[in-house]
BANU-583138 format. One record per residue (C-alpha): residue number from 1; residue in one letter; x, z, y. Coordinates in nm, 2 decimals, padded with zeros to 4 digits. Layout:
+-----+---+--------+--------+--------+
:   k : r :      X :      Z :      Y :
+-----+---+--------+--------+--------+
: NUM : A :      X :      Z :      Y :
...
+-----+---+--------+--------+--------+
// end
This chain:
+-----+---+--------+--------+--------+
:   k : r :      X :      Z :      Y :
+-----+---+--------+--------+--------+
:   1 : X : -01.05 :  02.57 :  01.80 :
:   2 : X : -00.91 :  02.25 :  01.75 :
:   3 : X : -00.79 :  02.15 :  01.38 :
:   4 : X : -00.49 :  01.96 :  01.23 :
:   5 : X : -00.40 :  01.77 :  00.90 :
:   6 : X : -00.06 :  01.60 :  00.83 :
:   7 : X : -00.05 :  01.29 :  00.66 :
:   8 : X :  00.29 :  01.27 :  00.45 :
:   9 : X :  00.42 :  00.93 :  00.23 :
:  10 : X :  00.67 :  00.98 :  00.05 :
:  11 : X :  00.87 :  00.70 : -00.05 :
:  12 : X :  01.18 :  00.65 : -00.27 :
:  13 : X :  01.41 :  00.60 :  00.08 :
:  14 : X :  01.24 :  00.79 :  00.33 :
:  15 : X :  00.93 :  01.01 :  00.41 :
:  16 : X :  00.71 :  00.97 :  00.69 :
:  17 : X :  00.49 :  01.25 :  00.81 :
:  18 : X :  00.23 :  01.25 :  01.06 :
:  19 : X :  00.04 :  01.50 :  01.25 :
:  20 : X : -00.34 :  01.44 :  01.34 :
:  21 : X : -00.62 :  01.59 :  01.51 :
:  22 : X : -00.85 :  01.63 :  01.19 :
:  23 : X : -01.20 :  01.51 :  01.31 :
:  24 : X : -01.07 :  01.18 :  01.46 :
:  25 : X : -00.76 :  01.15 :  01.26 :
:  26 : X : -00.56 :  01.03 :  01.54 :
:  27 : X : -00.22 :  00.99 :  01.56 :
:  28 : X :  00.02 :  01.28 :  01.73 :
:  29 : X :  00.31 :  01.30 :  01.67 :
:  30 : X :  00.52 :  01.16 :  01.34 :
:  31 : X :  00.87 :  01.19 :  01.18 :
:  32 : X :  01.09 :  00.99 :  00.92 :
:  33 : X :  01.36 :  01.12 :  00.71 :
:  34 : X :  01.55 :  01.02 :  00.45 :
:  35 : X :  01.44 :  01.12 :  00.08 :
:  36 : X :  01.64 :  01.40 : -00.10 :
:  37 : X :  01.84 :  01.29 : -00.37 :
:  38 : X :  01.86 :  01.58 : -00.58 :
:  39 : X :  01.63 :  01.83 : -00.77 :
:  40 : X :  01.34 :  01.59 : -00.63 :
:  41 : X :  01.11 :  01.83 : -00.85 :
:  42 : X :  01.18 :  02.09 : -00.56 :
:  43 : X :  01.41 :  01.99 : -00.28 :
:  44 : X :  01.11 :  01.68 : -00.18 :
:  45 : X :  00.84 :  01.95 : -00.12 :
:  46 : X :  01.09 :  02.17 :  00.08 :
:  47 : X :  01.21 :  01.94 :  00.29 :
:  48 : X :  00.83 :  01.84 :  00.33 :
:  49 : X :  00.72 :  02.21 :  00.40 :
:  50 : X :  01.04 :  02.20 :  00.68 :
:  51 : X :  00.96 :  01.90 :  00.87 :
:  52 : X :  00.61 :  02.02 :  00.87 :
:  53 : X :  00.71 :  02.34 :  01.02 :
:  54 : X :  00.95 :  02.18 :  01.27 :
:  55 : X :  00.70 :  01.90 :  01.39 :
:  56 : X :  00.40 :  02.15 :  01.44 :
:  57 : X :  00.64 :  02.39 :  01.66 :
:  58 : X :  00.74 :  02.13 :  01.84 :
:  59 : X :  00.34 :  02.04 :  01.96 :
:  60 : X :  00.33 :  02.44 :  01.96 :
:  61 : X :  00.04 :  02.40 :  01.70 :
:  62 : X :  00.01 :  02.72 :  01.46 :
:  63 : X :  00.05 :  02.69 :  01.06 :
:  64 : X : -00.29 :  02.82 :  01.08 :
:  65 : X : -00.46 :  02.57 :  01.23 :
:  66 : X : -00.33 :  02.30 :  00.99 :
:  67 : X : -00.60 :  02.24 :  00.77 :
:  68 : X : -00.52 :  01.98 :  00.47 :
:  69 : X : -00.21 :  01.78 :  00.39 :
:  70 : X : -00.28 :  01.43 :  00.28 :
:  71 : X :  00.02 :  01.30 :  00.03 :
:  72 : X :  00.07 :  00.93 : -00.05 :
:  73 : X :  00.33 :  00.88 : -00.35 :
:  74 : X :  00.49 :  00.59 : -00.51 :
:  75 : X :  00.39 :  00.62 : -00.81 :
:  76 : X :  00.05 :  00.65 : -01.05 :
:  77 : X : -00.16 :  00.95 : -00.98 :
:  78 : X : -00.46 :  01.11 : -01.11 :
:  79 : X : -00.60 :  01.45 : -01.00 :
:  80 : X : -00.25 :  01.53 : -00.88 :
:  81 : X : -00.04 :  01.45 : -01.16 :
:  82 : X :  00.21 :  01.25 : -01.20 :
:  83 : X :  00.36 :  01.17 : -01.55 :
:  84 : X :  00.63 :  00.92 : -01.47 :
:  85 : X :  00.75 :  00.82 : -01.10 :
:  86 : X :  01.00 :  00.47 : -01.17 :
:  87 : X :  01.06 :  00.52 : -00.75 :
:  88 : X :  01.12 :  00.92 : -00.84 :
:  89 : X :  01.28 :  01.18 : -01.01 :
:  90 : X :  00.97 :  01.28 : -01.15 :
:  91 : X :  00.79 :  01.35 : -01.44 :
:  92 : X :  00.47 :  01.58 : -01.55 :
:  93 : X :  00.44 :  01.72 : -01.21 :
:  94 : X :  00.14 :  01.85 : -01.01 :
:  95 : X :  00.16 :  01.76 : -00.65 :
:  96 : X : -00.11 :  01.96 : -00.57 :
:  97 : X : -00.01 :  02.24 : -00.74 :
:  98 : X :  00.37 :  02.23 : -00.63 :
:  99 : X :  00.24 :  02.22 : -00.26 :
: 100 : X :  00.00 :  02.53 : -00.33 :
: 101 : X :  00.29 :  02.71 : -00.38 :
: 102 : X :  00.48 :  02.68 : -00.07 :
: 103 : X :  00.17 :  02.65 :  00.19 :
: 104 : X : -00.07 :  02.89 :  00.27 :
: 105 : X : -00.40 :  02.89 : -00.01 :
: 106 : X : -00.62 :  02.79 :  00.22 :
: 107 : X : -00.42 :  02.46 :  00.37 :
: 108 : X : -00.64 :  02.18 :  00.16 :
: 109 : X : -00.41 :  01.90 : -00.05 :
: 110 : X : -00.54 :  01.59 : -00.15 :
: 111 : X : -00.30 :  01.32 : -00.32 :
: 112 : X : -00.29 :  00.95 : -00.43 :
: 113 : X : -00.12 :  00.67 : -00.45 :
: 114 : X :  00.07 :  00.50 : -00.17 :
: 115 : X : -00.07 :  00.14 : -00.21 :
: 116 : X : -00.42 :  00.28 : -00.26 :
: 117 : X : -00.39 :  00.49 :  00.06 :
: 118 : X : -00.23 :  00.25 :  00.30 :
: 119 : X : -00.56 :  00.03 :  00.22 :
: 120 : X : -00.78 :  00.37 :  00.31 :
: 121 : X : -00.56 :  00.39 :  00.65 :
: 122 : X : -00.58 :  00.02 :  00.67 :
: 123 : X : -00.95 : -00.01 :  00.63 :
: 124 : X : -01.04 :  00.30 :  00.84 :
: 125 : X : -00.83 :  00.19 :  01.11 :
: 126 : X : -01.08 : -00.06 :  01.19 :
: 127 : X : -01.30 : -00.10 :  01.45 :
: 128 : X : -01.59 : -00.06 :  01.21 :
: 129 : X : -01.46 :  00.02 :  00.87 :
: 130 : X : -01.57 : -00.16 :  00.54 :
: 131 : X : -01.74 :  00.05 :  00.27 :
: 132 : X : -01.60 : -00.19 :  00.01 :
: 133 : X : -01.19 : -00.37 :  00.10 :
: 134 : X : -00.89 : -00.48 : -00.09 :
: 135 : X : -00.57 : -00.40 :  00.02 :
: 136 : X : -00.28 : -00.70 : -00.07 :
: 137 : X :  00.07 : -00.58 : -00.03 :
: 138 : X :  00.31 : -00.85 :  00.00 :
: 139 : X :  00.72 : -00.73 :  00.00 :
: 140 : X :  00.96 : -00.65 : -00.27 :
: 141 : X :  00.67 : -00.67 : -00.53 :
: 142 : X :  00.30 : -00.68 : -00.47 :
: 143 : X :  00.10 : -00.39 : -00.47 :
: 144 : X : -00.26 : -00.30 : -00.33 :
: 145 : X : -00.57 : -00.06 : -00.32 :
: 146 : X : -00.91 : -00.10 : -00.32 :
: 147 : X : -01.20 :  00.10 : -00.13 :
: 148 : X : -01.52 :  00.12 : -00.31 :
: 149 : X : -01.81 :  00.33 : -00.11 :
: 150 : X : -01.57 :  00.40 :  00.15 :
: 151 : X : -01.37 :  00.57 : -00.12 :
: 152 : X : -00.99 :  00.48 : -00.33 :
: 153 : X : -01.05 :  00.35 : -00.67 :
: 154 : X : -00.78 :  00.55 : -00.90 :
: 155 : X : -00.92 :  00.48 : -01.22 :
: 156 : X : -00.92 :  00.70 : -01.51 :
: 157 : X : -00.51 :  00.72 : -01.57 :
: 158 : X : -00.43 :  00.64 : -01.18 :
: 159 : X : -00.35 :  00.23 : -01.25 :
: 160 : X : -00.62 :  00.15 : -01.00 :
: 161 : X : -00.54 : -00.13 : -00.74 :
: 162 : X : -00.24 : -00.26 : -00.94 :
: 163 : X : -00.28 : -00.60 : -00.84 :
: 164 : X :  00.03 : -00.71 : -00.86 :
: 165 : X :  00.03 : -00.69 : -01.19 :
: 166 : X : -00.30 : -00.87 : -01.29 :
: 167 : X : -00.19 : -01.19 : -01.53 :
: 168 : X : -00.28 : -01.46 : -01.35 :
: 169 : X : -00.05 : -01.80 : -01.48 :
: 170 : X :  00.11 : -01.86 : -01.82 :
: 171 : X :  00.47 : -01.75 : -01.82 :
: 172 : X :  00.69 : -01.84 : -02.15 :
: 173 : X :  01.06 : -01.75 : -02.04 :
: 174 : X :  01.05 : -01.49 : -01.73 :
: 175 : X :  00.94 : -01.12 : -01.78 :
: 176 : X :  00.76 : -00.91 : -01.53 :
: 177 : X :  00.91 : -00.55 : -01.43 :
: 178 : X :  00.58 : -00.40 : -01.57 :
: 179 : X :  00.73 : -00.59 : -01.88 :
: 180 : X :  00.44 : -00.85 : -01.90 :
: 181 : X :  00.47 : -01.20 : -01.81 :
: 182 : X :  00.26 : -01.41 : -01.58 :
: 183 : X :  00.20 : -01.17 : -01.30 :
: 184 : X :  00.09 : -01.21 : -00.98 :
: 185 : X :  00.37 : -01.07 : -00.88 :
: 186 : X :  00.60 : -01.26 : -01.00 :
: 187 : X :  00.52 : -01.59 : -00.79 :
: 188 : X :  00.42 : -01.35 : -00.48 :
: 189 : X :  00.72 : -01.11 : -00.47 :
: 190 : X :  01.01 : -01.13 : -00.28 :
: 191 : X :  01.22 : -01.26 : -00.58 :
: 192 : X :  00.97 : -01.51 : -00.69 :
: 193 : X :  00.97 : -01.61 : -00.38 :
: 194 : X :  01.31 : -01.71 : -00.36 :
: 195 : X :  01.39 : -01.83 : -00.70 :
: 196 : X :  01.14 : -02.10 : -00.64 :
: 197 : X :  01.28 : -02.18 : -00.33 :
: 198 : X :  01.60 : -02.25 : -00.51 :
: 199 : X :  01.45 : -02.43 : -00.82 :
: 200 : X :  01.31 : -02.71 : -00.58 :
: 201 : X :  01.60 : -02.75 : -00.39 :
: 202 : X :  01.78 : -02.83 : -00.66 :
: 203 : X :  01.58 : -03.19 : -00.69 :
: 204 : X :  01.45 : -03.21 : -00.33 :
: 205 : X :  01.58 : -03.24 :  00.01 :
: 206 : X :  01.52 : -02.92 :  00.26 :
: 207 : X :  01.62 : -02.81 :  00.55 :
: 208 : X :  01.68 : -02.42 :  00.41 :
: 209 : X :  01.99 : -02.27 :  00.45 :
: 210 : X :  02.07 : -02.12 :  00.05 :
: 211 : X :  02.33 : -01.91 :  00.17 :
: 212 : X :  02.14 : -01.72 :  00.39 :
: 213 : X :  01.82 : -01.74 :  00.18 :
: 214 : X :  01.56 : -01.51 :  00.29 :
: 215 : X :  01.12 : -01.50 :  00.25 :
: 216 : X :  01.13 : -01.51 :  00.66 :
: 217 : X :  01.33 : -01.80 :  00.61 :
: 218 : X :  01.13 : -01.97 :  00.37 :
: 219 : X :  00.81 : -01.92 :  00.59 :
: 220 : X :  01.00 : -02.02 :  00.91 :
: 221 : X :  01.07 : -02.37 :  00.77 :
: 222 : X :  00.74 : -02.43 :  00.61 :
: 223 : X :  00.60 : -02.40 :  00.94 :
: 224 : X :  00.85 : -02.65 :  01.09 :
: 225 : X :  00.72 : -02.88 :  00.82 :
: 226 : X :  00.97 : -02.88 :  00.54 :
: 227 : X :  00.84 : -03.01 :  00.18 :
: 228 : X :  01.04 : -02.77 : -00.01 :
: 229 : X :  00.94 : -02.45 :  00.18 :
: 230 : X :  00.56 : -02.55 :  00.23 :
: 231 : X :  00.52 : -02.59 : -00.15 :
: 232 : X :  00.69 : -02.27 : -00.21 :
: 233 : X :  00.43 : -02.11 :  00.03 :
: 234 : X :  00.14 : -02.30 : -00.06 :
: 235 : X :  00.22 : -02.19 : -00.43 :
: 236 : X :  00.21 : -01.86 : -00.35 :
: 237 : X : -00.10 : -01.86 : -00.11 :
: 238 : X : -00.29 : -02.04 : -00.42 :
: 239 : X : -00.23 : -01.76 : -00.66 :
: 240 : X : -00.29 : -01.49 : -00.42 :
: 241 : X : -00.69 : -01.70 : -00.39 :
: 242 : X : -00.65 : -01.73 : -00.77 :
: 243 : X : -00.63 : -01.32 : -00.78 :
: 244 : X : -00.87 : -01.22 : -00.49 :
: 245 : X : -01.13 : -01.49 : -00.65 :
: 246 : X : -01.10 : -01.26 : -00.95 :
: 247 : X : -01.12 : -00.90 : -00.77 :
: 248 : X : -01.41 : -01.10 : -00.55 :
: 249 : X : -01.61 : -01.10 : -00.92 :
: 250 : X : -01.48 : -00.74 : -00.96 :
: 251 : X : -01.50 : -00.52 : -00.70 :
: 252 : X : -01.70 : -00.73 : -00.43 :
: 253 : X : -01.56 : -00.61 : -00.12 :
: 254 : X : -01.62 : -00.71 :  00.23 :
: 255 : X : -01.31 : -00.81 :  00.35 :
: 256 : X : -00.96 : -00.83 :  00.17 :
: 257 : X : -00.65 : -00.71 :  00.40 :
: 258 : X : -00.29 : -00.87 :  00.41 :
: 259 : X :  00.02 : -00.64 :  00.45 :
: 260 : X :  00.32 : -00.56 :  00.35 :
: 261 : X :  00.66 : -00.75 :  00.49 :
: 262 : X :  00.57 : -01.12 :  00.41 :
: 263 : X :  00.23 : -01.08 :  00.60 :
: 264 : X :  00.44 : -01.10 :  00.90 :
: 265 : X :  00.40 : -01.46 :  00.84 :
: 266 : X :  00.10 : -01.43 :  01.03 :
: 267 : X : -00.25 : -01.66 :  01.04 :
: 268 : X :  00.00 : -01.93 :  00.87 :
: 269 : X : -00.05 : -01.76 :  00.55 :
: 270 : X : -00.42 : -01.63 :  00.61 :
: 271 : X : -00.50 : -02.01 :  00.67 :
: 272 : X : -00.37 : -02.11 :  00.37 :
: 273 : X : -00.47 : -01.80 :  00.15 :
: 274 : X : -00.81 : -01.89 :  00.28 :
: 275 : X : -00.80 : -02.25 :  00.24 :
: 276 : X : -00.75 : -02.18 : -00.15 :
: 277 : X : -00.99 : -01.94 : -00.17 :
: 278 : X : -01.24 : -02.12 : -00.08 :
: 279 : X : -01.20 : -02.35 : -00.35 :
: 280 : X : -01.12 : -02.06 : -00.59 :
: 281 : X : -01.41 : -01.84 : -00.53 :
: 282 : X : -01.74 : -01.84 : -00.73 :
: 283 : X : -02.08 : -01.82 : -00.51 :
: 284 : X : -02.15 : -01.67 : -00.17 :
: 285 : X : -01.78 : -01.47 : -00.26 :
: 286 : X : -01.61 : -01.77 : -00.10 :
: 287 : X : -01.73 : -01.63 :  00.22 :
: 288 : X : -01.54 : -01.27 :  00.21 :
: 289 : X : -01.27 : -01.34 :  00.49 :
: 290 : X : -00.92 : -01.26 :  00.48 :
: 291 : X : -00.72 : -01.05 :  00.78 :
: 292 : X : -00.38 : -00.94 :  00.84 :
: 293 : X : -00.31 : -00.54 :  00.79 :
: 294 : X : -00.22 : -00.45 :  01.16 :
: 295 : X : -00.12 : -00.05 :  01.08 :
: 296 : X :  00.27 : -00.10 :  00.98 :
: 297 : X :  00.45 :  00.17 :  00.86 :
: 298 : X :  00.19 :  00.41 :  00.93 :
: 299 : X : -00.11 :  00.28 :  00.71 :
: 300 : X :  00.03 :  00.59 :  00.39 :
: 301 : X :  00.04 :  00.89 :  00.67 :
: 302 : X : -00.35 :  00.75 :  00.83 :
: 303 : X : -00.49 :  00.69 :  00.46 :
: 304 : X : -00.39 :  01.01 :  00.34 :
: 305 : X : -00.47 :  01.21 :  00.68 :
: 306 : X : -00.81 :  01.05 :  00.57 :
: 307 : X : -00.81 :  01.16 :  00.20 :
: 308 : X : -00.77 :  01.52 :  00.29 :
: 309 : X : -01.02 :  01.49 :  00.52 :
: 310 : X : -01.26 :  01.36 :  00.33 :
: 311 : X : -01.19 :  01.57 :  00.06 :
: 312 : X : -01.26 :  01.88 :  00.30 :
: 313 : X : -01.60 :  01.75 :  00.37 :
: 314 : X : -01.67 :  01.74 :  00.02 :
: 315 : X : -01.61 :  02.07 : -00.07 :
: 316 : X : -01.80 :  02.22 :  00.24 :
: 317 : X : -02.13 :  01.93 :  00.08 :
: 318 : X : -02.03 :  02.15 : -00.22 :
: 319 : X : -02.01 :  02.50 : -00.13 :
: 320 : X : -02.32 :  02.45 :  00.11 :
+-----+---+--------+--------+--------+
// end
């Protein structure tokens, strides 16, 4: 009889859910709604539990052949827990627990973090999948997982994969979100990004529209050659070699995956990340190549279809 897991990522906006056949986790069906607002500590697993429901009647697929639900949140995670969500009305709450309550006992949960899981969907969406990857998300901030032995790196409080957040220049005026100063994220992130933009404008001709300032903007013109807007980029492709030259040291991985929305850029950026990098990167490191993420939206709901998975085939190693 066949099986089926549902891969859910729930985000601050909206929540994706996705229904896949559990031995080759593909793709079925999927739906996107917008996050509850209220009572988060309850209404988020309800409405969960109800699109669940709805999409699995719609493929006529009974509750009790879904085995595991896979959860991706925003948020630091460890065994389940969650002590402070910034994305979330949440605080010192079990996921796992909270699910247990509404889905049958023997429906599997598995949780983690969002970042960490889009680079599990990312990497296992590969034609042959890496035992060891890092996961670069480039948007809004920068976030990012990393796969060691095929499985997510947590850590011990949840903080694994926070790349964004590693210190990598010396920053006297400007403080991070995380409240630190020099982040990655802070030349790599949307607003970095942009501020920049604007700071070298001031003093150098460009061909940049600043009233309708955007990152796609900035990366359109660079391409087209402008000074301004190929400084701004190549600034922020050497720190992203600056960081992976230090995770290269750290975790080792095969390959290191770009995604998020300024990847769209495209091999423009990978060229110049790499061209960096190689300069950057200590021994035969230098040689770990760089590729775009090619999943999209759906990297959360495929990395967490896969945590649950995996998860169930370590309890049945366990119980054998």
């Amino acid at each position: 009889m066949k099986k089926y897991i549902a891969g859910v990522d729930i985000g601050g906006t909206n929540i994706k859910i996705g229904i896949f056949d559990s031995e080759k986790i593909e793709l079925i069906d999927k739906v996107e709604f917008k996050t509850p607002k209220r009572d988060q500590n309850q209404s988020i697993f309800i409405h969960v539990k109800k699109e669940i429901e709805s999409i699995i009647k719609s493929l006529k697929i009974k509750m009790e052949d879904l085995i595991g639900i896979g959860v991706a949140v925003p948020c630091p995670i460890k065994n389940g827990y969650v002590f402070a969500c910034p994305n979330l009305d949440w605080s010192n709450i079990d996921i796992v627990k909270e699910l247990h309550k509404i889905f049958p006992s023997d429906v599997k949960v598995a949780v983690s973090n969002d970042a960490s899981l889009a680079a599990l969907g990312e990497n296992e969406s590969l034609e042959i999948p890496y035992k060891n990857a890092v996961l670069i998300t480039l948007g809004t901030g920068v976030g990012g997982g990393v796969v060691i032995d095929g499985n997510i790196h947590e850590g011990s409080m949840g903080y694994g994969g926070e790349i964004g957040h590693m210190r990598v220049y010396e920053e006297k005026e400007l403080t991070c979100g995380c409240g630190s100063r020099g982040c990655l994220e802070q030349i790599c992130g949307t607003h970095g990004i942009l501020e920049y933009t604007k700071q070298l404008a001031k003093k150098n001709k460009t061909t940049i529209d600043l009233n309708k300032l955007s990152v796609k903007a900035v990366f359109d013109a660079a391409k087209d050659g402008d000074n301004v807007a190929n400084q701004v980029i190549d600034r922020v492709a050497k720190y992203l070699a600056i960081s992976s030259s230090i995770l290269a040291m750290i975790v080792d991985p095969e390959i290191f995956i770009i995604g998020g929305g300024v990847s769209k850029a495209g091999s423009f950026l990978i060229d110049k990340i790499e061209k960096y990098y190689k300069t950057e990167a200590r021994f035969s490191s230098g040689n770990i190549p760089f590729i775009l993420a090619n999943t999209g939206n759906d990297a959360g709901i495929i990395g967490a279809a896969h945590l649950v998975k995996n998860t169930i085939k370590r309890n049945e190693k366990t119980d054998a």
